[in-house]
N, C-alpha and C positions, 0 to 999 in steps of 0.2 A: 413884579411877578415872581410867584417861587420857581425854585429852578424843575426841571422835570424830573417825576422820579426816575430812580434807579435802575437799569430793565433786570428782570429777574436772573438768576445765576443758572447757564447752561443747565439741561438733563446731563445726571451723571451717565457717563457709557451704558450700556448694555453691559447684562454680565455677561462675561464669556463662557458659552458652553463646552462642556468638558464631555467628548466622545470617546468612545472604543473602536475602533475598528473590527468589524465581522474578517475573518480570515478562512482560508479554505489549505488543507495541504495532502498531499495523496505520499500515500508510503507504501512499503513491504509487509506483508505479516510477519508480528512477534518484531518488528524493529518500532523504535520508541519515534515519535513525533515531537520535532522543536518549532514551539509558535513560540516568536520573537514579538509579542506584542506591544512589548514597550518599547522598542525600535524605533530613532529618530525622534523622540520624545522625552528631552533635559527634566521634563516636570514631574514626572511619573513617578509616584515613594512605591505604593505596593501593589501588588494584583490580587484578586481575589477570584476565584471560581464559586459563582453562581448553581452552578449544577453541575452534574458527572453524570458520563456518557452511562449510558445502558449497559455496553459492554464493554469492558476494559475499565481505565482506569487514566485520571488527570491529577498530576498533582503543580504544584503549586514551584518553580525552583531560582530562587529571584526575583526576576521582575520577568519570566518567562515562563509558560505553563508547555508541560508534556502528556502527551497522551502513550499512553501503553497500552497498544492492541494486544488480544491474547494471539498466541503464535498457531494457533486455527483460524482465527476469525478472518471474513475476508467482509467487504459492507465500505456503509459510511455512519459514522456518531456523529453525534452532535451535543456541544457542549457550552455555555454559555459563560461570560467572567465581565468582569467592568473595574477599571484604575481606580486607584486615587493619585489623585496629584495635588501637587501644591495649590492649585483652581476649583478641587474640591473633588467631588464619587461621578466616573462618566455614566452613564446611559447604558447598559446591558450590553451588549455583544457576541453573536453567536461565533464557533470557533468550531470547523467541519475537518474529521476528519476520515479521506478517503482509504481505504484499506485495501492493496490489490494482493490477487495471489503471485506467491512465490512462482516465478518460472519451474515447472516440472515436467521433466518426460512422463511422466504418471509411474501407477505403481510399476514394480518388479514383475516381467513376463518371464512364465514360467512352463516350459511343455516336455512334453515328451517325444523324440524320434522316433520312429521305426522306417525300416526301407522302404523306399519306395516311395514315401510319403511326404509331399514338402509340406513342412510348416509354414503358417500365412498370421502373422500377429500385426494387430492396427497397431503402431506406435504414439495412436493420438486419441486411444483409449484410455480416460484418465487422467489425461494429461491436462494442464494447467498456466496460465501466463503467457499464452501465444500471445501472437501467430508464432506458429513454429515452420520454419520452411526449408530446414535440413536437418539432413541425419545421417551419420556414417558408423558404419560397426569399428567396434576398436578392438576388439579380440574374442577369437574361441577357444572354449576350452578345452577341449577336441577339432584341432582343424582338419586332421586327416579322417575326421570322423562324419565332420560336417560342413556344406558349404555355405556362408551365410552371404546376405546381401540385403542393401535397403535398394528400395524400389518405387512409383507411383503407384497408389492403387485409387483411382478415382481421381477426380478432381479435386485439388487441392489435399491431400491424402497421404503417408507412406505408409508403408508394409517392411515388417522382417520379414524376410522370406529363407528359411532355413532346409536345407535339402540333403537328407543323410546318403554318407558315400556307400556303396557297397552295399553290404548285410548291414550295417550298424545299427543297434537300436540300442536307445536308451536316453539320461537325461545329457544336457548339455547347455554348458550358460555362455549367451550371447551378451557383448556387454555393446553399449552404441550410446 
């Protein structure tokens, strides 16, 4: 009898697919964002961005891409990029970035004294990057001229509340 054939030679492996990972990073306005995407990955040669955010701007620095919010913008972009490795081009990838605002007491409050008359300014008018849950005055520039104080006004709320001494009228900056 001949002998039996041969049995056929294993299927070679699967190739290995080659991913990006989607990443997500929340920042400050006008500060730059570092996605480390090639992190934890020997095989990685270059990155490449796919797309650029709406607003602001990604660039390419390594094997790391940055995002540059503008130093208004508050939001979230979206921007997409994909490796190369030594395994070959991964599969697209989306890369988020979150934009919060800058903590701000809000603008510059600005009034006028006369006697008799207490000043009453929201200090949460404007304001930005709460919750905000204190507030202390740090000087007048007339103390003998004015009393100042923060105070609750409402639930969850503060008030300057500025109260001229005497006759005094006129301007005066409260700094807090």
């Amino acid at each position: 009898l001949p002998p039996p054939p041969a049995p056929p030679p294993p299927p070679p492996p699967p190739a290995e697919s080659v991913a990006a990972d989607p990443m997500r990073k929340v920042g400050p306005q006008g500060v730059p964002m570092l996605f480390r995407v090639a992190e934890g990955r020997s095989n990685v040669t270059s990155v490449e961005l796919i797309s650029q955010p709406v607003i602001g701007s990604a660039r390419v620095e390594g094997l790391d891409v940055v995002y540059q919010p503008p130093a208004e913008f508050k939001g979230t972009q979206e921007f997409d990029y994909r490796l190369q490795t030594t395994k070959g081009v991964s599969t697209p990838a989306k890369l988020t970035a979150v934009v919060t605002p800058v903590a701000s007491a809000g603008p510059e409050k600005t009034a006028s004294a006369w006697a008799g008359k207490t000043i009453v300014l929201d200090l949460f008018a404007g304001a930005e990057g709460g919750p905000f849950v204190a507030a202390q005055v740090l000087g007048v520039s007339n103390p003998a001229a004015v009393e100042a104080l923060i105070a609750p006004q409402g639930p969850g709320r503060l008030a300057l509340f500025a109260a001229p001494r005497g006759a005094f009228h006129g301007e005066v900056v409260v700094r807090y």
